[in-house]
BALOBA-1460 file (C-alpha; in Angstrom, 3 decimals):
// residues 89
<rec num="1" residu="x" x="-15.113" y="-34.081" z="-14.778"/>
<rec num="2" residu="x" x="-13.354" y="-32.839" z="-17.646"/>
<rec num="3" residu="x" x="-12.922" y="-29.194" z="-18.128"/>
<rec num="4" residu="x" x="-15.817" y="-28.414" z="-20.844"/>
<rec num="5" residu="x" x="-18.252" y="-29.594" z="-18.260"/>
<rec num="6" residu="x" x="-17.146" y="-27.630" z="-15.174"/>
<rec num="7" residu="x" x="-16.862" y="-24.727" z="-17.913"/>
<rec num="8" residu="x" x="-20.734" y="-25.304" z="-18.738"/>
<rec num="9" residu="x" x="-22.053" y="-25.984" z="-15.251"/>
<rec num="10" residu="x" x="-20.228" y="-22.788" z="-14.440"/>
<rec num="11" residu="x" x="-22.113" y="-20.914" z="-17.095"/>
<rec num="12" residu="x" x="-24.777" y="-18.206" z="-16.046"/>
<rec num="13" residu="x" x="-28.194" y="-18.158" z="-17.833"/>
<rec num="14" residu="x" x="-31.248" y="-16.264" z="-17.051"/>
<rec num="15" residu="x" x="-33.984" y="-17.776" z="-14.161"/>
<rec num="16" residu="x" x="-36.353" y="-15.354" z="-14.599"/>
<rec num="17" residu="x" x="-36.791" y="-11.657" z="-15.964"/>
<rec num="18" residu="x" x="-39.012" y="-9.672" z="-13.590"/>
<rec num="19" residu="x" x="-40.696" y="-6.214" z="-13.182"/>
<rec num="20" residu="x" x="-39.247" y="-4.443" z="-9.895"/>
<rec num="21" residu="x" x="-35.817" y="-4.574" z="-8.453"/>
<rec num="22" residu="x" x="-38.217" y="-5.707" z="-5.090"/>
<rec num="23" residu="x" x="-39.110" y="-9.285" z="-7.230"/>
<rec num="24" residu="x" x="-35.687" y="-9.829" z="-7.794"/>
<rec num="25" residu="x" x="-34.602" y="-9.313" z="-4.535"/>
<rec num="26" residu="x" x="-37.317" y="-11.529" z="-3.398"/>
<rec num="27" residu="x" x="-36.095" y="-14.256" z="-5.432"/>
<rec num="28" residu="x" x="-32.493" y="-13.919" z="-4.774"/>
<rec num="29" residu="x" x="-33.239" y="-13.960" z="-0.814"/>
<rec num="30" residu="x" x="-35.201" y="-17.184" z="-1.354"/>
<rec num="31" residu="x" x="-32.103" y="-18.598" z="-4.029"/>
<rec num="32" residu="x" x="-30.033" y="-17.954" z="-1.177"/>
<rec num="33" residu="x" x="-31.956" y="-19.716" z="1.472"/>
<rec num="34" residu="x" x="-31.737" y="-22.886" z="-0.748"/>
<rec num="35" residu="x" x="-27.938" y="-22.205" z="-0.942"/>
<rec num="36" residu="x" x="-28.058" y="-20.982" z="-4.873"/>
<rec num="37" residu="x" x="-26.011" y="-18.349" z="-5.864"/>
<rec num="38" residu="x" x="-27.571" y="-15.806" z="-7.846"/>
<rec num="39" residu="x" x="-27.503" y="-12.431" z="-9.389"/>
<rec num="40" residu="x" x="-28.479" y="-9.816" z="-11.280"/>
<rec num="41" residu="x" x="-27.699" y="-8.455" z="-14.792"/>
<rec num="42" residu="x" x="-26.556" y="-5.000" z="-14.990"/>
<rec num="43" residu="x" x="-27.047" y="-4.883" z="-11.035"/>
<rec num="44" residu="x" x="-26.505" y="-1.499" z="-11.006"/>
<rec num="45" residu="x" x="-28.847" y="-0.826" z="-13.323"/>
<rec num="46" residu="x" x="-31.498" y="-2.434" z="-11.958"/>
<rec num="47" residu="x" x="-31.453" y="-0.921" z="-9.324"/>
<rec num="48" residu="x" x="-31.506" y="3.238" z="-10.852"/>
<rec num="49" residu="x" x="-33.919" y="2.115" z="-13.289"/>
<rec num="50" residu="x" x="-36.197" y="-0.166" z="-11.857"/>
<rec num="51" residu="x" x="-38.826" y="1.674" z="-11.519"/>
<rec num="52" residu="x" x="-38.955" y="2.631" z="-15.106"/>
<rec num="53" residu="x" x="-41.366" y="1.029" z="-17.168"/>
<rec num="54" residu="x" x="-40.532" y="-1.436" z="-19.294"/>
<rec num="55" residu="x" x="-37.245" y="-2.042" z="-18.020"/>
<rec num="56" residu="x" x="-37.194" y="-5.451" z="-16.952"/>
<rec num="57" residu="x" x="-34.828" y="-7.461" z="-14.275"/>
<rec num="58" residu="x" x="-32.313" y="-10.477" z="-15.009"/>
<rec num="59" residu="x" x="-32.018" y="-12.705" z="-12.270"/>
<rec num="60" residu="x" x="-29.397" y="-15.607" z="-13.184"/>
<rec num="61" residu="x" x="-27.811" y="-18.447" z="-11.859"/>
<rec num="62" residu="x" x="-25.250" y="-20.955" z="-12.794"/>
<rec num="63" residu="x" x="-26.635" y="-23.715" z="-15.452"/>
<rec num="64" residu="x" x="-25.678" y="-26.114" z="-12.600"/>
<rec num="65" residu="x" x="-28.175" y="-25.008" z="-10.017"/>
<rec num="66" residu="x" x="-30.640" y="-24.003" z="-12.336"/>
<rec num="67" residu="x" x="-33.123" y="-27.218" z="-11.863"/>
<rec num="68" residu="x" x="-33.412" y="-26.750" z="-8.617"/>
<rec num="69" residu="x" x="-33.616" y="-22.537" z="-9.002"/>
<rec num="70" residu="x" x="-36.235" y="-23.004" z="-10.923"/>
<rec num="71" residu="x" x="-38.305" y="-25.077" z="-8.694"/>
<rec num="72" residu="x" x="-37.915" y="-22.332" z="-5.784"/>
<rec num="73" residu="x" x="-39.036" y="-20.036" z="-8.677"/>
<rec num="74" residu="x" x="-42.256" y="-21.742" z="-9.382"/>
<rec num="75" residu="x" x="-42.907" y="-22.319" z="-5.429"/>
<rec num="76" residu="x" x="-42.616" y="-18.257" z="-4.714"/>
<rec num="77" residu="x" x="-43.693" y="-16.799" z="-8.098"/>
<rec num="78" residu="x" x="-46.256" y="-19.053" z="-9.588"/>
<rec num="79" residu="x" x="-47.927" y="-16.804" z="-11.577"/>
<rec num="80" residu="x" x="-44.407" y="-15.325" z="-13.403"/>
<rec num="81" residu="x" x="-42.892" y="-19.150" z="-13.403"/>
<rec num="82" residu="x" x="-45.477" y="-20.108" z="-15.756"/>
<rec num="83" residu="x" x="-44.714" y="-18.011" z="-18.213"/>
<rec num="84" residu="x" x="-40.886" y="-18.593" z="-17.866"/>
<rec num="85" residu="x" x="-39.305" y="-21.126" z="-20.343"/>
<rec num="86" residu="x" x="-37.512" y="-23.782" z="-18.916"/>
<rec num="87" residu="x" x="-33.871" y="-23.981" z="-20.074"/>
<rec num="88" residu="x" x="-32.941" y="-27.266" z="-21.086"/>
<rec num="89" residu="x" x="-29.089" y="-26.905" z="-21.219"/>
């Protein structure tokens, strides 16, 4: 594997962008039962301002796990999945 493709399957991008810092955590504990690293953007801010509205939660994980994220996304969040866009890359 040459090194522009370990460089891209290395790359975070966004799973899902969710409400409450609870939702996130959801999804990270199921991410991590799968064994699919994950994490949120501006952590610490998610967690003083999560309860503010509008302010909205980053979950990511690395473009190389993101397939099968995504699937564990759409099995535990159904309703938010659907209106997630698939990323391609």
């Amino acid at each position: 594997m040459n090194t522009l493709k370990i460089r891209n399957a290395m790359r975070a991008i966004t799973l899902a962008t969710l409400e409450t810092d609870f939702q996130a955590e959801v999804l990270q504990g199921a991410l991590s039962n799968k064994g699919i690293e994950s994490f949120k953007r501006d952590d610490i801010f998610a967690s003083i301002f999560s309860n503010t509205p509008g302010f909205q939660i980053e979950v990511l994980v690395y473009a190389k796990d993101y397939q099968q994220a995504f699937e564990v996304f759409k099995q535990d969040f159904p309703d938010l999945a659907e209106h997630e866009k698939i990323d391609t890359h």
